[in-house]
C-alpha positions in Angstrom: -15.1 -19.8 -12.4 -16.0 -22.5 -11.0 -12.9 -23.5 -8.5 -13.1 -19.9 -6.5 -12.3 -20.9 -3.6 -9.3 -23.6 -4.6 -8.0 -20.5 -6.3 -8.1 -18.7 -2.7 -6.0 -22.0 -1.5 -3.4 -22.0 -3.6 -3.2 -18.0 -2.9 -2.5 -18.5 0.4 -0.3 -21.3 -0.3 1.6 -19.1 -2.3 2.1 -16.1 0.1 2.2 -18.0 3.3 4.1 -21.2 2.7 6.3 -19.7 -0.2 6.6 -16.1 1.0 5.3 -14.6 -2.4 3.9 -10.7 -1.8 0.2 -11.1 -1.8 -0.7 -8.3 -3.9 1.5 -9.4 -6.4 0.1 -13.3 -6.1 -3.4 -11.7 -6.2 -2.8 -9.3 -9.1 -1.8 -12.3 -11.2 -4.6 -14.6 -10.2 -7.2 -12.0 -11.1 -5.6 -11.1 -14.5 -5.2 -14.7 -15.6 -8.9 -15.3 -14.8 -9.9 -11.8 -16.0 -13.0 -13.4 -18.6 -14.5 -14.7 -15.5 -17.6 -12.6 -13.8 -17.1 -10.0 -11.9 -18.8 -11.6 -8.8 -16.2 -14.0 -9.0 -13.1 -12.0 -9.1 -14.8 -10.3 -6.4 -15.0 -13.1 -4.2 -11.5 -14.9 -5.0 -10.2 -11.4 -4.0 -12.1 -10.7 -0.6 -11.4 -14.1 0.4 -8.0 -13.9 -0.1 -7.5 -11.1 1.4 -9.1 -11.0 4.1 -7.8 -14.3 5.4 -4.4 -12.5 4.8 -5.9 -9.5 6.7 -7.2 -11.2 9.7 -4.7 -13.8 10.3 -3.6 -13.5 14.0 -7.5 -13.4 15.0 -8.0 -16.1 12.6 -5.2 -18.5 14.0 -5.8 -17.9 18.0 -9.3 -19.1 17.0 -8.0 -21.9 15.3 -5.5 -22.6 18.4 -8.4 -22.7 21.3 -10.4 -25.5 18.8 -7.9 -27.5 17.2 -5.7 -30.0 19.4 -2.7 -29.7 16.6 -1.6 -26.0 17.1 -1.6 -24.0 13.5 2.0 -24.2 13.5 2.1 -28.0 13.6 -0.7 -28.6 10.4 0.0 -29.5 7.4 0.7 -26.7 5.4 -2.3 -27.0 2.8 -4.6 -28.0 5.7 -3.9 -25.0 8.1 -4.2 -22.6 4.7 -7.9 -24.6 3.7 -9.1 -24.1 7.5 -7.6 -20.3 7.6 -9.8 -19.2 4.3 -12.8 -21.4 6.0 -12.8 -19.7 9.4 -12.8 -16.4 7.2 -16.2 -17.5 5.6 -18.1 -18.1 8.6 -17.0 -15.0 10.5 -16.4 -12.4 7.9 -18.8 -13.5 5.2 -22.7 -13.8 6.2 -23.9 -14.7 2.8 -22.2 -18.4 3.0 -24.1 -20.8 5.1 -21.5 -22.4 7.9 -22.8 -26.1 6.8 -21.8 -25.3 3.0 -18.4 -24.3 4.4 -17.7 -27.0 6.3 -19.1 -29.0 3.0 -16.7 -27.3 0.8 -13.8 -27.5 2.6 -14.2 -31.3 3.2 -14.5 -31.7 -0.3 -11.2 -29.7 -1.3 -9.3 -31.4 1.4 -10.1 -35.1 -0.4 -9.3 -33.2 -3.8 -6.1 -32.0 -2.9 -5.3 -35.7 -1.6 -5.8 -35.1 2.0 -8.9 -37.3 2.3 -7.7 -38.6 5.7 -7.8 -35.5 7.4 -11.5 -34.5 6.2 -13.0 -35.7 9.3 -10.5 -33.2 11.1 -11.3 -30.1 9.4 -15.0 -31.1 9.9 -14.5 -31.4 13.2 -12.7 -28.2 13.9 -15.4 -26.1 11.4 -18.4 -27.5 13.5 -17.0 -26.5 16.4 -16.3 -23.2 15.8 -19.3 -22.9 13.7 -21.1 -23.7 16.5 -19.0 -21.1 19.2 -19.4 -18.3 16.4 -21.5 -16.3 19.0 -19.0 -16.5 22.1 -15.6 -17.6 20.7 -12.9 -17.2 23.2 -10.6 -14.4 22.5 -8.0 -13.2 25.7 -8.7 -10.6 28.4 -8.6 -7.2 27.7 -8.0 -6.1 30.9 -5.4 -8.8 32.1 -3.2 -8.1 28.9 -4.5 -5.4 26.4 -1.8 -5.3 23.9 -2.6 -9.5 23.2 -6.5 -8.7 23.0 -5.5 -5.9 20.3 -3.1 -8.0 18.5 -6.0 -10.9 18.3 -8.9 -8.4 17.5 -7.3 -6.2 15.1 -4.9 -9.4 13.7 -1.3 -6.7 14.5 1.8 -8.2 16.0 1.8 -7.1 19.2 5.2 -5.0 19.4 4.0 -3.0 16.4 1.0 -2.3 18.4 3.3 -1.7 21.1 5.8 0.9 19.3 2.7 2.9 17.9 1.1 2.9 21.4 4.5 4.4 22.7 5.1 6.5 19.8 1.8 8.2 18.6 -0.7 7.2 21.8 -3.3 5.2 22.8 -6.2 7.1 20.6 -3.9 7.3 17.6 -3.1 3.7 17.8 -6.4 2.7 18.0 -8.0 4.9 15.4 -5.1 3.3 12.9 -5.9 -0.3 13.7 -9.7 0.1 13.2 -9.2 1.9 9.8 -6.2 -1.1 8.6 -8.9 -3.6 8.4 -11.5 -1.4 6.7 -12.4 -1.5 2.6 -11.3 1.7 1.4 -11.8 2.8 -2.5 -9.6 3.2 -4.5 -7.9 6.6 -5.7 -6.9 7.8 -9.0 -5.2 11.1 -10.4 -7.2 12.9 -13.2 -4.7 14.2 -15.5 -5.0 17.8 -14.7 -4.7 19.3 -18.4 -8.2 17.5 -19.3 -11.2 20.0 -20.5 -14.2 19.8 -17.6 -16.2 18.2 -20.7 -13.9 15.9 -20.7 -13.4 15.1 -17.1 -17.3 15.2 -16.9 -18.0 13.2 -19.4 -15.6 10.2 -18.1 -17.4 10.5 -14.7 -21.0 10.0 -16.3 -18.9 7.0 -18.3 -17.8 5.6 -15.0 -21.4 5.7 -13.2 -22.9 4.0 -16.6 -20.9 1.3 -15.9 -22.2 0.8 -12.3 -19.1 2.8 -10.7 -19.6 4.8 -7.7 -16.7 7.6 -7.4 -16.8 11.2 -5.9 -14.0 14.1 -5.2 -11.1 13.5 -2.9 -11.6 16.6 -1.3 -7.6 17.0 -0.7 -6.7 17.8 -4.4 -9.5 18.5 -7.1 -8.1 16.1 -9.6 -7.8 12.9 -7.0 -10.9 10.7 -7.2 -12.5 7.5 -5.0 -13.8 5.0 -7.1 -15.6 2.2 -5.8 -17.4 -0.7 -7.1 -15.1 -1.3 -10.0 -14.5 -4.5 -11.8 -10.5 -4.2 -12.4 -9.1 -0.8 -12.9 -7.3 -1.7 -16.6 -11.5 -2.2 -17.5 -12.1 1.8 -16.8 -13.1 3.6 -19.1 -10.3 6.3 -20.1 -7.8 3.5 -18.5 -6.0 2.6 -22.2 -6.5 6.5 -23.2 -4.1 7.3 -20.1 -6.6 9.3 -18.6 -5.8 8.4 -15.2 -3.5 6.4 -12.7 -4.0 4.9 -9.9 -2.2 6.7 -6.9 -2.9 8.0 -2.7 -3.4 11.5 -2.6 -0.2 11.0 0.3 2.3 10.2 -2.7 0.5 13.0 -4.8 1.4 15.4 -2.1 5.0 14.8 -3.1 4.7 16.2 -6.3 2.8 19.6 -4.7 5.7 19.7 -2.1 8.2 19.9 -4.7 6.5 23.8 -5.6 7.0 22.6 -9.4 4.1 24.7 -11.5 3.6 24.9 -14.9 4.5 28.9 -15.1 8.3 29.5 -14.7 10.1 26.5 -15.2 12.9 26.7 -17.7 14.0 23.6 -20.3 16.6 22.4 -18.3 14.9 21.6 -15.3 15.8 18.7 -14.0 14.2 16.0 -11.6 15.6 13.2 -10.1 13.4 10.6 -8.7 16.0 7.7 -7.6 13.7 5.0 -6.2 10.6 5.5 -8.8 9.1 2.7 -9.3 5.9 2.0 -10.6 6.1 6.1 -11.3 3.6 7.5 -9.9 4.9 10.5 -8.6 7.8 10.9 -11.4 5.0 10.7 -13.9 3.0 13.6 -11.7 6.2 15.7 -11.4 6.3 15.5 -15.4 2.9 16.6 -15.8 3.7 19.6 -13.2 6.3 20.5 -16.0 3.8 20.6 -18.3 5.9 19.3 -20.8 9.0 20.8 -20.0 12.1 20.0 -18.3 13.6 16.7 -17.5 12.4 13.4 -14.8 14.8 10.8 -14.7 12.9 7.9 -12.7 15.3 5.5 -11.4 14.8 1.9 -9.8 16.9 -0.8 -9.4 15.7 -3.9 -11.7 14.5 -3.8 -14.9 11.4 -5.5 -13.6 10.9 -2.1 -12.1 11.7 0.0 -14.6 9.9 -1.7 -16.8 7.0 -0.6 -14.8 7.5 2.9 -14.8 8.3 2.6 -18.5 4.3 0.6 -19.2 2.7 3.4 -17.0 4.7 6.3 -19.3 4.2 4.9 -22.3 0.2 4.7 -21.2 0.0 8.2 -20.3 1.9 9.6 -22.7 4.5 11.8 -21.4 7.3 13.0 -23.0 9.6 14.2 -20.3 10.4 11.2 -18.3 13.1 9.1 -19.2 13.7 5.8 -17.0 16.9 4.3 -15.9 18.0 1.2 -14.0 20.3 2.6 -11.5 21.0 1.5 -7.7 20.7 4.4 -5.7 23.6 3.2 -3.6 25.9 4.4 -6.4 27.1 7.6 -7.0 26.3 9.1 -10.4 29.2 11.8 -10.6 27.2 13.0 -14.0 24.4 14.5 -11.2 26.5 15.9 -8.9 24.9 19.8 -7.8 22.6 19.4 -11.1 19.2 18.4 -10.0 16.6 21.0 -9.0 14.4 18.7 -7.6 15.1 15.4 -6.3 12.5 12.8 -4.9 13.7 10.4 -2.7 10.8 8.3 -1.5 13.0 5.3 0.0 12.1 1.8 0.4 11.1 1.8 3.8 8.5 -0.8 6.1 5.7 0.4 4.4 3.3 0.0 7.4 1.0 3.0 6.2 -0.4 0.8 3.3 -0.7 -2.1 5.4 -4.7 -2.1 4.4 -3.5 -2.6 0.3 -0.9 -5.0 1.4 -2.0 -7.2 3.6 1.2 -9.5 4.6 3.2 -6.3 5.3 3.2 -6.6 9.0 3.2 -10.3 9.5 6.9 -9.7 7.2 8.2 -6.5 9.5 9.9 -7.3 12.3 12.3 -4.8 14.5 15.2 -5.8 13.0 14.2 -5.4 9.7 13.5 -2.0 10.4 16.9 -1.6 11.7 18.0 -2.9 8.2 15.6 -0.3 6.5 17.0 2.7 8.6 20.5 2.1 7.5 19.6 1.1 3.7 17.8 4.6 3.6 21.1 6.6 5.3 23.2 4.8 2.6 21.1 5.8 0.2 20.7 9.6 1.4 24.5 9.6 1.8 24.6 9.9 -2.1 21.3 11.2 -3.2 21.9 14.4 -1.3 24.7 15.5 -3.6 23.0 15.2 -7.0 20.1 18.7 -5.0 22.3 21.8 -6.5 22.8 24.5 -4.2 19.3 26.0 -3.5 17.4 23.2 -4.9 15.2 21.0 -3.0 14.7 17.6 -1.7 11.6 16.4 -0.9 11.9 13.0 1.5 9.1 10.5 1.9 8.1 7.3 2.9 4.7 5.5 3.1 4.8 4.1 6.8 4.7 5.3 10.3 7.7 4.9 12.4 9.5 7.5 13.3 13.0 6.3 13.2 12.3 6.1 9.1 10.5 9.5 9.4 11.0 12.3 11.8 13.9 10.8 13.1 15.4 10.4 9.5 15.4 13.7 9.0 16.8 14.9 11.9 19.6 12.7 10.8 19.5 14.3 7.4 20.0 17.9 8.9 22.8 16.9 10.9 24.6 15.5 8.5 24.1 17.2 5.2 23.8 21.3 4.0 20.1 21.4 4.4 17.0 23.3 5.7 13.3 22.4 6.7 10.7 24.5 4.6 7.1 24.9 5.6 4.7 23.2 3.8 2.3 24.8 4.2 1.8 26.9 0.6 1.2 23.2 -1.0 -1.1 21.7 1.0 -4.8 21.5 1.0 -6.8 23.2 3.8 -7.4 20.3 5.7 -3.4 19.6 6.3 -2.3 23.1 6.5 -1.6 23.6 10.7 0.3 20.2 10.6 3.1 20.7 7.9 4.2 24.4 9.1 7.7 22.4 10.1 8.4 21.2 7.1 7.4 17.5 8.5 3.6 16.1 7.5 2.7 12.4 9.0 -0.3 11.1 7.9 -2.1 8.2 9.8 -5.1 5.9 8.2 -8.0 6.7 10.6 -6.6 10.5 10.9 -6.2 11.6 7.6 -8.3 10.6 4.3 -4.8 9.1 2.7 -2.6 5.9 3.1 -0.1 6.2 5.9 2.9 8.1 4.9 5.2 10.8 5.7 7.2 13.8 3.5 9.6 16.6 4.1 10.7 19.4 2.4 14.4 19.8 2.0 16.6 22.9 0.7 20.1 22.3 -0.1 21.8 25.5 1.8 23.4 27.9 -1.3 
């Protein structure tokens, strides 16, 4: 692959001049190059983003060298000098003189070659302030210096600050911009020769992965060269899920012993079906899980990852969850409703989440999740339960919601605590559990548990 970094460009030019999702723009690059090596992929990927990642830090930089503000560039030339800044400060292995180089050269390839001499001049000079670039005064206004180092809009620092505290705050911001591995869900019905002989499999192939601790069928892999090149990825084997959204499933109290044929679950905002595709194996083959989503682009991702794994008791839909379903009413014993929400706790897997957010937006969120709640609630029957979730951390979309939800609705808080692992037992005895990155070994995220009052 010889055109990495132009690859990188027209990423960014894609997500931040065309407002694209990155992970999707990413996701698509890397499987339409997927022949290419490894170390290529690898670098396309990290470049990308962590330009996305460290984009406040990266454009204040650009601000105190440039005399054209970031704002003002042209859009392909701001995007080349973004992913160039990100090599010389983030990536040691790359000479500063061969980034400068390259970027000249891209810049006259992509027909700009009357601006080369300006990103030259702007690469230099940073190049040669790497070891005491400017960056604002921590103690004449801290909430700028942590929006600059840790690249966060400042009121989100500012609502977490007030919110969760100082140490909390900072704790999340430092673990946001760190690699993680990624997790997977062992299908919990394998034999131990089986599962053992898929980890040697996986360290054959230069893998590194090791128990999640939480749940002994979630594993960390790292140093993988695409997850669909796994071995035990086409058998169905595995998925790809955060031990916070398999927590959902455990919540739920769903076990393999007990559960009669017409059990039904109702998952109304499934997509890609992770946890409806957990709650099936939790029936062990019995029962009923609708999955719901609203798009057939979304179904049709719950419907690739069933068909994968190979379960028989799922069936997906494409239904708005705004809409009443009077078939539902009182019917479901179980119903999921992980909401679409700000998604700030996987900020670290989707790295233009919080340049997106904004307060109102949130706002927007809050009431899309209360129209949504205002239906779903009815389709629990009487003594069933409904299990409430969200992968972010504000607590007008958490806490707060549910507040809301027993206010409003026939509903109790349940403990917790007998489906947890030991390590989260003291701090789901109210039925509540908020996980922070930096705290907790998961994603950012948040669950209740919910019975419907007989």
């Amino acid at each position: 692959m010889d055109n990495t970094r132009e690859l990188v460009l027209d990423v960014l030019m894609e997500v931040l001049e065309k407002g694209i999702y990155s992970h999707l723009v990413i996701r698509d690059v890397l499987d339409k190059y997927n022949y290419s090596k490894t170390r290529d992929k690898a670098f396309v990927k990290r470049m990308a983003e962590g330009t996305l990642e460290r984009l406040i830090q990266i454009d204040y930089i650009l601000d105190q060298f440039s005399k054209v503000p970031v704002s003002r560039m042209k859009p392909l030339i701001r995007n080349l000098l973004r992913m160039s800044v990100y090599q010389m400060l983030f990536m040691d292995s790359i000479p500063d003189g061969a980034v400068c180089n390259e970027a000249v050269k891209l810049a006259g390839k992509r027909g700009f070659k009357g601006l080369s001499g300006f990103v030259n001049g702007v690469l230099r000079n940073i190049a040669r302030s790497k070891e005491k670039l400017p960056y604002p005064d921590r103690n004449e206004n801290e909430k700028q210096y942590l929006s600059v180092r840790y690249s966060m809009p400042e009121w989100l620092i500012e609502k977490w600050i007030f919110s969760y505290g100082k140490e909390k705050t900072w704790a999340m911001l430092e673990d946001l911009l760190k690699e993680h591995p990624v997790t997977v869900r062992l299908r919990e019905e394998l034999k131990s020769t089986e599962k053992n002989a898929w980890i040697e499999k996986l360290k054959e192939a230069g893998v590194e992965i090791k128990e999640h601790g939480y749940f002994p069928y979630a594993y960390l892999i790292d140093h993988a060269s695409g997850i669909k090149n796994l071995p035990g990825y086409e058998e169905g084997w595995f998925t790809v899920q955060d031990v916070s959204s398999m927590l959902v499933a455990e919540a739920a109290g769903v076990c393999k012993t007990g559960v009669i044929d017409d059990f039904l679950v109702v998952d109304v905002c499934a997509a890609p079906g992770g946890k409806s595709m957990h709650m099936a194996e939790k029936l062990s083959g019995s029962g009923k899980v609708i999955a719901r989503d609203l798009s057939e682009y979304k179904v049709s991702l719950i419907r690739d990852n069933i068909e994968r794994m190979g379960y028989q008791n799922i069936e997906p839909q494409v239904y708005d969850a705004c809409k009443m379903d009077e078939t539902l009413l009182g019917r479901a014993d179980v119903v999921l409703a992980d909401l679409p929400c700000s998604g700030l706790g996987i900020m670290g897997k989707k790295r233009d989440i919080k340049y997106r957010m904004t307060e109102d937006g949130m706002g927007e969120l809050v009431r899309l999740q209360r129209q949504i709640l205002d239906v779903v609630w009815q389709y629990v029957k009487p003594g069933g339960v409904m299990i409430y979730s969200t992968c972010t951390i504000n607590p007008d979309e958490n806490d707060h919601m549910v507040e809301w939800i027993l206010e409003h609705y026939p509903f109790e808080l349940e403990s917790l605590t007998p489906f947890l692992p030991e390590a989260l037992l003291e701090e789901g005895k109210d039925g509540m559990l908020q996980l922070f990155p930096g705290i907790h070994e998961t994603d950012g995220f948040f669950l209740a548990r919910l019975r419907r009052k007989e």
